[in-house]
C-alpha positions as CSV (number, residue, x, y, z in Angstrom):
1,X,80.6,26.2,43.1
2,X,78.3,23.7,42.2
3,X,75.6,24.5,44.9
4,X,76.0,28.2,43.7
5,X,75.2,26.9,40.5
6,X,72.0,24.7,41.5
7,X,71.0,28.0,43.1
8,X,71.4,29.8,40.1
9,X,69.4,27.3,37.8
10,X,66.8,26.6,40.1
11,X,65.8,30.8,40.3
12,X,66.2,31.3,37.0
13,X,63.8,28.5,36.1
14,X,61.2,29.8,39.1
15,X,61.2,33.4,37.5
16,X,60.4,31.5,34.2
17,X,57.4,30.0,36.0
18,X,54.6,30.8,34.0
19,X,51.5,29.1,36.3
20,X,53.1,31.5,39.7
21,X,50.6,30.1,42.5
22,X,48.4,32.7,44.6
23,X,48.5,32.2,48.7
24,X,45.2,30.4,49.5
25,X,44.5,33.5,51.8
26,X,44.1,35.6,48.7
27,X,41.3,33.6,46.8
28,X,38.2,34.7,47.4
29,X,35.1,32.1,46.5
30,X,32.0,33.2,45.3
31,X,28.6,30.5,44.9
32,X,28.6,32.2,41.1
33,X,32.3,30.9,40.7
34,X,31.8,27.5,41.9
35,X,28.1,27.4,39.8
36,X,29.9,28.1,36.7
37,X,33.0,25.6,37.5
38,X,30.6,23.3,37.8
39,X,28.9,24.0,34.9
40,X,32.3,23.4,33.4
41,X,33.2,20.6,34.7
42,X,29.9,18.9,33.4
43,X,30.3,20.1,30.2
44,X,34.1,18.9,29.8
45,X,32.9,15.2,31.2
46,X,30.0,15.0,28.0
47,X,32.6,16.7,25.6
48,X,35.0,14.3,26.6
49,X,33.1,11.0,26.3
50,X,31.5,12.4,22.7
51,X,35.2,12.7,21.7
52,X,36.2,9.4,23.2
53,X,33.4,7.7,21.0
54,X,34.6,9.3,17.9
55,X,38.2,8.4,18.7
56,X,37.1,4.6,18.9
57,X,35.2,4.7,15.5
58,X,36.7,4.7,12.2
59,X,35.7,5.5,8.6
60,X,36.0,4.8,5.3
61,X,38.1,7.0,2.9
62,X,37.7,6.3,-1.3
63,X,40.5,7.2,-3.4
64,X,40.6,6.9,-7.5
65,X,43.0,6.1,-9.9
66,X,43.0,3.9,-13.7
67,X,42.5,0.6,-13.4
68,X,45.9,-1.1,-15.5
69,X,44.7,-4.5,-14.8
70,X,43.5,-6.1,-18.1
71,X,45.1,-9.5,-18.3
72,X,43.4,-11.2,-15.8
73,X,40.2,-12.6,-15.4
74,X,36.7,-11.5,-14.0
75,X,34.8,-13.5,-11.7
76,X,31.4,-14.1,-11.0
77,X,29.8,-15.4,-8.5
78,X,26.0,-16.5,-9.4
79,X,22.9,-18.2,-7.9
80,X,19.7,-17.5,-9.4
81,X,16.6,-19.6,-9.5
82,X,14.4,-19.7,-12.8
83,X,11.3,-21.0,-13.1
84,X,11.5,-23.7,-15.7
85,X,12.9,-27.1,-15.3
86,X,16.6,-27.0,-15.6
87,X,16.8,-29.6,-18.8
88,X,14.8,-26.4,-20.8
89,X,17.1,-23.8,-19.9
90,X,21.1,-22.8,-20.7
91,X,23.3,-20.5,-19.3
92,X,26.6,-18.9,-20.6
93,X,28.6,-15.7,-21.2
94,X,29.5,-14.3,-24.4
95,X,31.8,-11.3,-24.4
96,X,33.0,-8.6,-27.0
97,X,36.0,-10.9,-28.3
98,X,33.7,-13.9,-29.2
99,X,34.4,-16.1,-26.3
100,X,32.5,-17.9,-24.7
101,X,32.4,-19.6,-21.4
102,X,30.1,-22.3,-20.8
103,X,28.3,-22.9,-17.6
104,X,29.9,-26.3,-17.0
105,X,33.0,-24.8,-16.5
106,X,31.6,-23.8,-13.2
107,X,27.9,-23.5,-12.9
108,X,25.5,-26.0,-11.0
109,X,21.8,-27.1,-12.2
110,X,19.9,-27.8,-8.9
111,X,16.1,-28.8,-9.5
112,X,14.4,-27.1,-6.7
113,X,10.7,-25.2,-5.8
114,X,10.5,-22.3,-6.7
115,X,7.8,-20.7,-3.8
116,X,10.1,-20.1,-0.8
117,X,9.5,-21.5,2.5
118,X,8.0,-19.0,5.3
119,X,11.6,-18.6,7.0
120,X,13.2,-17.8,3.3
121,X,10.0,-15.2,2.4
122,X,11.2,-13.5,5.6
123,X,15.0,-13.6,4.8
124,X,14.0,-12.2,1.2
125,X,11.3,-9.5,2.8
126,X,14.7,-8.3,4.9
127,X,17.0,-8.3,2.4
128,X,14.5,-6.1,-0.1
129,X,14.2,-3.7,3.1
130,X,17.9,-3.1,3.6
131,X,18.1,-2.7,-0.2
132,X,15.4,0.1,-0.3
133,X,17.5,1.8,2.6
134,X,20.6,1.7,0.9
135,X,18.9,3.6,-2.1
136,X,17.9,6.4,-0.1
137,X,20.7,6.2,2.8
138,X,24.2,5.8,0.7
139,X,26.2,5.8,3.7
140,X,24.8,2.5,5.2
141,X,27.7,1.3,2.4
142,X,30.0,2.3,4.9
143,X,28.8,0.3,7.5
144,X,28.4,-2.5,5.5
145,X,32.0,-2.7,4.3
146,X,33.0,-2.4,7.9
147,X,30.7,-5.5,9.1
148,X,32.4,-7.8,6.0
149,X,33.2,-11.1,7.7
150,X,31.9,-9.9,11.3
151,X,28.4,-10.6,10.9
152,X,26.4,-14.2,9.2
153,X,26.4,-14.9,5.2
154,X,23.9,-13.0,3.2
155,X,22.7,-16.4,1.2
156,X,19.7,-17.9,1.0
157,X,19.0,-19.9,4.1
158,X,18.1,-23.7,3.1
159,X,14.4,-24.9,3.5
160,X,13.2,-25.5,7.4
161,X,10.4,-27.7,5.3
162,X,10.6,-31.0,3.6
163,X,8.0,-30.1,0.8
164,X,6.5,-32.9,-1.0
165,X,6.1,-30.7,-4.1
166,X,7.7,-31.8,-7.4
167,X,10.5,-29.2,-8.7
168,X,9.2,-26.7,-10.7
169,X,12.5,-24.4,-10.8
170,X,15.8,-24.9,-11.3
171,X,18.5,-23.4,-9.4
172,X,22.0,-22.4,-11.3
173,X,24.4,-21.5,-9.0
174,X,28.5,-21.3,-8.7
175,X,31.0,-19.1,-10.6
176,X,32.7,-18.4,-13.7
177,X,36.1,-16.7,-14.7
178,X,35.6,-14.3,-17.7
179,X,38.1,-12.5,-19.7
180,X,37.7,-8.4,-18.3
181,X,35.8,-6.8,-20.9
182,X,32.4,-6.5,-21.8
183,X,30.3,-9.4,-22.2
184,X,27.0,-10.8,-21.7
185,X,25.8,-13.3,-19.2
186,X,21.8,-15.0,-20.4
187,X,19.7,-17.6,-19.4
188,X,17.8,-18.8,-21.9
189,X,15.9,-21.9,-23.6
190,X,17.7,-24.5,-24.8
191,X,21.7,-26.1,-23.9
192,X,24.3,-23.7,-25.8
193,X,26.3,-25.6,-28.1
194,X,29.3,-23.7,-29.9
195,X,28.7,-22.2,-33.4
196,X,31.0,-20.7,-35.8
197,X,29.6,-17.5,-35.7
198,X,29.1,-17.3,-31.8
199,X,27.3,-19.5,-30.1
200,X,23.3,-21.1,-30.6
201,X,20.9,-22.4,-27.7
202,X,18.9,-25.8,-28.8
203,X,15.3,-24.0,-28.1
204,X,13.8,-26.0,-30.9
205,X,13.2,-28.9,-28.9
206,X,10.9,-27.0,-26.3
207,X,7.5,-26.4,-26.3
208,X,6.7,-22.3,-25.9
209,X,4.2,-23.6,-23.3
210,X,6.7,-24.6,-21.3
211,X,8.4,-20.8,-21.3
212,X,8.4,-18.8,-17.8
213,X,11.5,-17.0,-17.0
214,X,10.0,-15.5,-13.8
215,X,13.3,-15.9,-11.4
216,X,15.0,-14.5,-8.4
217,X,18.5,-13.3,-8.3
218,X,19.5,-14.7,-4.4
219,X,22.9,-13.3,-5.0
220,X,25.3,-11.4,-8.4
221,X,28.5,-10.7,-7.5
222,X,31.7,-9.7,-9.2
223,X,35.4,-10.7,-8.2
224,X,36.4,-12.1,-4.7
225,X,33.3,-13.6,-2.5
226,X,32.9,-11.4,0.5
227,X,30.4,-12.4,3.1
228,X,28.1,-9.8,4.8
229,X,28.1,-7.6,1.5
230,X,24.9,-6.9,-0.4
231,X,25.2,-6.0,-3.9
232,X,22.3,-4.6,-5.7
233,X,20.5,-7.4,-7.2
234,X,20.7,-9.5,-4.1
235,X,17.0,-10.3,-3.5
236,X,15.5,-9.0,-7.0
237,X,12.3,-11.1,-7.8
238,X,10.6,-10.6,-11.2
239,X,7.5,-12.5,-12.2
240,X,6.5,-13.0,-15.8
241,X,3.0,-11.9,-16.6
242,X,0.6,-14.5,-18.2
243,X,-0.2,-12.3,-21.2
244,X,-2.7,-14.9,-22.4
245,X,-5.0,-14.7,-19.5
246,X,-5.0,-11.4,-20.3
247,X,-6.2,-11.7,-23.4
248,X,-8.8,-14.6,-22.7
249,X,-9.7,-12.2,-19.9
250,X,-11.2,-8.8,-21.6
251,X,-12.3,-7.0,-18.3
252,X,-8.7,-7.3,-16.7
253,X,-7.4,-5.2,-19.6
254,X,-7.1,-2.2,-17.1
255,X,-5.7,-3.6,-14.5
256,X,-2.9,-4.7,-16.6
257,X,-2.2,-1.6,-17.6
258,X,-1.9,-0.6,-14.4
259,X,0.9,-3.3,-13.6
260,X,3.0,-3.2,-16.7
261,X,5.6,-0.7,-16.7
262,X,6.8,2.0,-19.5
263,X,8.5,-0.3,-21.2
264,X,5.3,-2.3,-21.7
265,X,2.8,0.9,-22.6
266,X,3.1,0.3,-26.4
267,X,2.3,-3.3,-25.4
268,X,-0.8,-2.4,-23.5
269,X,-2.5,0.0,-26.0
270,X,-2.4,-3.3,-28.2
271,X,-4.4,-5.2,-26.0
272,X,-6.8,-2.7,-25.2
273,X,-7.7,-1.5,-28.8
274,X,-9.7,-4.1,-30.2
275,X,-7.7,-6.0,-32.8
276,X,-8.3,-9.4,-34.0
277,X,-7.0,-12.8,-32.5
278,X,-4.4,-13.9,-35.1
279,X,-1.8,-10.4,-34.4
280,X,-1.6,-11.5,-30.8
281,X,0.4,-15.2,-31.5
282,X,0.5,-17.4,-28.7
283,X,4.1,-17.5,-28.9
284,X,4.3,-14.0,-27.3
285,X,6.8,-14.2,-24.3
286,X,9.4,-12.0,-22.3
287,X,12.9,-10.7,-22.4
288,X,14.7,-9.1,-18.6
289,X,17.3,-7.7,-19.3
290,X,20.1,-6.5,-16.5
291,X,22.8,-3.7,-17.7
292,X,25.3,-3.2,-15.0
293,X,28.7,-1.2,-15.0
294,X,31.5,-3.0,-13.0
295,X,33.6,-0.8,-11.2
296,X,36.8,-2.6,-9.5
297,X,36.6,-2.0,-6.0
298,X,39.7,-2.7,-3.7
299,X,38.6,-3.2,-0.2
300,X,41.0,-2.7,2.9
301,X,39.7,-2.9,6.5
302,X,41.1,-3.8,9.9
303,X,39.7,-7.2,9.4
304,X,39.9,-8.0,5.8
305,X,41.8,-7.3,2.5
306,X,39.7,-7.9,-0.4
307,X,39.7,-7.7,-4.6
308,X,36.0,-7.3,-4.9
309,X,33.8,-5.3,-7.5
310,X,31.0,-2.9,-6.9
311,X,28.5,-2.3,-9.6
312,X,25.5,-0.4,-10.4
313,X,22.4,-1.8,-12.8
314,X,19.5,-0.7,-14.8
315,X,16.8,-2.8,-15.4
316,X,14.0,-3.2,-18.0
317,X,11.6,-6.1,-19.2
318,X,9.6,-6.4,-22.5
319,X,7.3,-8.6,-24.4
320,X,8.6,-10.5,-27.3
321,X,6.2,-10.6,-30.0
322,X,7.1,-10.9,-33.1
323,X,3.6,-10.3,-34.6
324,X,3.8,-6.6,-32.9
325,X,7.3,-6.1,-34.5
326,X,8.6,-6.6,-30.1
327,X,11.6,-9.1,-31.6
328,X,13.9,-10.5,-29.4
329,X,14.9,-13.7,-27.6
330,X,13.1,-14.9,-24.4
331,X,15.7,-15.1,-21.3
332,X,17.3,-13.6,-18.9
333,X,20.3,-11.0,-20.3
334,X,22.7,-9.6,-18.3
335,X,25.1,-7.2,-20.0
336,X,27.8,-6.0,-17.9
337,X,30.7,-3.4,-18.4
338,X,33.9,-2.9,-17.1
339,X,34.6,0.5,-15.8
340,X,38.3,2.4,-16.5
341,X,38.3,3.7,-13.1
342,X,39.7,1.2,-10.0
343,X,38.3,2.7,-5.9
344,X,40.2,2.0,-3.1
345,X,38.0,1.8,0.2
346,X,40.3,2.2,3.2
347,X,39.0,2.1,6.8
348,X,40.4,4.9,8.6
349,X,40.7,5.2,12.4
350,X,41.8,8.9,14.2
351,X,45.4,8.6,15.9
352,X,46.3,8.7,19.4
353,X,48.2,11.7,19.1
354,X,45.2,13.6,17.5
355,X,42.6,12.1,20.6
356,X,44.8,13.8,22.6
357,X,45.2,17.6,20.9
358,X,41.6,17.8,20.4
359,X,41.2,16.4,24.5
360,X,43.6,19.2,25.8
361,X,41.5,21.6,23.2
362,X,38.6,21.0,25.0
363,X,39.5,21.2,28.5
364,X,42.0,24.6,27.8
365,X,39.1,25.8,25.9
366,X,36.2,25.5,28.1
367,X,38.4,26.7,31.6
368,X,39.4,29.8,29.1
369,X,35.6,30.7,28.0
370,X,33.8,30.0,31.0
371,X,36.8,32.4,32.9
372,X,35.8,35.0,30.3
373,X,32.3,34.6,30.9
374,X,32.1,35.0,34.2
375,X,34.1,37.6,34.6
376,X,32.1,39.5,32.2
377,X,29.0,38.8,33.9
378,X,30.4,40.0,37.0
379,X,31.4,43.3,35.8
380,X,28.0,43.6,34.2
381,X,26.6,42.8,37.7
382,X,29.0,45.2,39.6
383,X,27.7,48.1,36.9
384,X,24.1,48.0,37.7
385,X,23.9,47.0,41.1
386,X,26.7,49.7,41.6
387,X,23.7,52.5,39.6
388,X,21.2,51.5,42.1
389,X,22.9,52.0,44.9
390,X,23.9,55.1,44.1
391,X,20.3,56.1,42.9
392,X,19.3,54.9,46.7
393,X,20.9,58.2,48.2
394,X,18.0,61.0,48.8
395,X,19.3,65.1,49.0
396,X,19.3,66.3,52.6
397,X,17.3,69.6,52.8
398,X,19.6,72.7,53.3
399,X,20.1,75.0,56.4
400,X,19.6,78.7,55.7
401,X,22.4,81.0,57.2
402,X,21.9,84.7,58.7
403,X,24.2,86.0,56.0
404,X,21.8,84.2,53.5
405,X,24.1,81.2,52.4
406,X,22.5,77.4,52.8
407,X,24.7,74.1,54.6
408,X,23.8,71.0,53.0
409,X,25.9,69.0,55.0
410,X,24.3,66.8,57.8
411,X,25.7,67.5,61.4
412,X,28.3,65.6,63.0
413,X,26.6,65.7,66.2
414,X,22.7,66.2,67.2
415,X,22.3,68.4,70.3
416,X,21.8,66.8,73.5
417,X,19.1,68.1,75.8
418,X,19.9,68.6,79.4
């Protein structure tokens, strides 16, 4: 009984055969069939190796939501070097609830040159290249925040060069933990000592000759420290223009119209009308000033897991000059804000199970097209060779009869001669 059963199961699972195999004795070859499986064959081979690449890379997906993190606290990571020696300038942050944060709670004063050696021109010519690429290309982002803590640090490298020059600069460099809400970060003249009203910089006891706040951001950053990531001021050079060679100088007046920007044009009308000496003080000096919106950026790849903050910026620079009615406060101002909304960047990688649907997709799909195709083209070929053929055959001319009727059929057999 149970070998009747076997039986049983075994044919009905061969009539459920759907892939029934054909003797060998019936397939007939063709040199157009095996051209075309070859051509199939090639194709699956570069279809499947494309698909095997993009199964091995990943990508990054963003997702939004409301940031509900307001108690605790902002950092920010800083190293910028201005051009004045570093007992004639102050930094600190003042934000909308009055507090302020000194920069000894976590700042460093480095006396240092300000002219970069040759190796760190070339690191800062690089870095200004990938920035102007990551303007126009945004998706580099992507590939940045999947080389975090793969490749080298983006800092400034030290000096190859022991120069013998005096420092000229000073470097302010560290971090500082700031309540999250808006607030204002400034270098300026003078220490800050506390006020009751705010805050006050001693810039007295410093001569307005002494006043250059040409400086370059080497790195401005927001929450955790990532290495590999650029943020948008990484690199950003700004050199304050000598006004007062300008002005001793009459024929460069055009050319320094030509280098001031828009938010300068009022400023360079003055100096080209003719006006007398005393409206053009030589306390005249200049105010950058940074505004950048913080958005808080959670960061999760398959080799990190990171609290960082991206942010974008707007820049624009002045002239303070009193006389002109340009008021102000010579420095560096960076005003940031904190955005409402919190991004999640998640580095995404296509599962195994999907590699393989889209695999068997490919190879089902190409046997089923190129089968179709070639069958078609057969019968197309079978159509007109089968009309020429046909169009080959001439009329035989016809046999009259006594009776008057014609034969048109040719004779079995021609007539021997004896």
């Amino acid at each position: 009984m149970r070998r009747l059963n076997r039986k049983k199961t075994l044919s009905l699972v061969k009539e459920l055969d759907a892939f029934p195999k054909v003797p060998e004795s019936y397939v007939e070859t063709s040199a157009s069939g095996g051209t075309v499986s070859l051509i199939a064959f090639t194709t699956m081979a570069l279809l499947t190796i494309m698909e095997f690449s993009v199964y091995q890379d990943t990508w990054m997906k963003y997702e939004y939501e409301v940031d509900k993190d307001f108690s605790s606290k902002l950092r920010i990571n800083i190293d910028i070097t201005v051009a004045m020696k570093c007992q004639y300038v102050g930094a600190d942050v003042l934000d909308l609830a009055e507090t302020m944060v000194a920069s000894a709670d976590g700042l460093v004063y480095e006396p240092t040159v300000f002219d970069l050696s040759p190796q760190q021109k070339e690191w800062q010519r690089m870095l200004q290249l990938i920035q102007s690429r990551l303007q126009e290309e945004h998706s580099l982002q992507d590939v940045i925040f999947k080389s975090a803590f793969k490749s080298t640090s983006t800092a400034l490298p030290p000096r190859e060069d022991d120069s013998s020059q005096s420092p000229n600069a000073c470097r302010i460099h560290g971090h500082l933990y700031v309540n999250k809400v808006a607030g204002n970060f400034h270098i300026t003249v003078g220490k800050a000592i506390p006020h009751p009203r705010g805050h006050a910089h001693l810039a007295a006891l410093v001569n307005h000759e002494s006043y250059n706040f040409s400086h370059r951001i080497d790195h401005l950053s927001f929450g955790e420290l990532v290495p590999a990531i650029i943020n948008p001021l990484d690199g950003t050079e700004k050199i304050a223009i000598d006004h007062r060679f300008l002005l001793c100088c009459p024929g460069w007046s055009a050319v320094a119209q030509s280098w001031l920007t828009a938010a300068l044009t009022s400023w360079a009308h003055m100096i080209l009308l003719p006006q007398p000496p005393e409206q053009l003080g030589p306390t005249d000096n200049q105010m950058f000033q940074y505004f950048i919106t913080v958005v808080p950026t959670k960061l999760h790849t398959y080799k990190i897991s990171a609290d960082t903050h991206q942010f974008s910026v707007t820049e624009r620079e002045r002239i303070i000059n009193h006389a002109a009615g340009s008021h102000g406060v010579s420095g560096i101002f960076m005003k940031y804000d904190l955005s409402s909304l919190m991004v999640t960047v998640t580095e995404e990688h296509m599962p195994f199970w999907q590699f393989f649907v889209r695999l068997c997709g490919i190879v089902g799909g190409i046997f089923s097209t190129t089968g179709m195709l070639h069958g078609i083209g057969k019968f197309i070929v079978e159509i007109i060779c089968c009309r020429f053929r046909l169009g080959s055959y001439k009329p035989v001319n016809s046999v009259p009869f006594e009776d008057g009727h014609t034969d048109n059929h040719l004779p079995l057999l021609e007539n021997n001669t004896h």
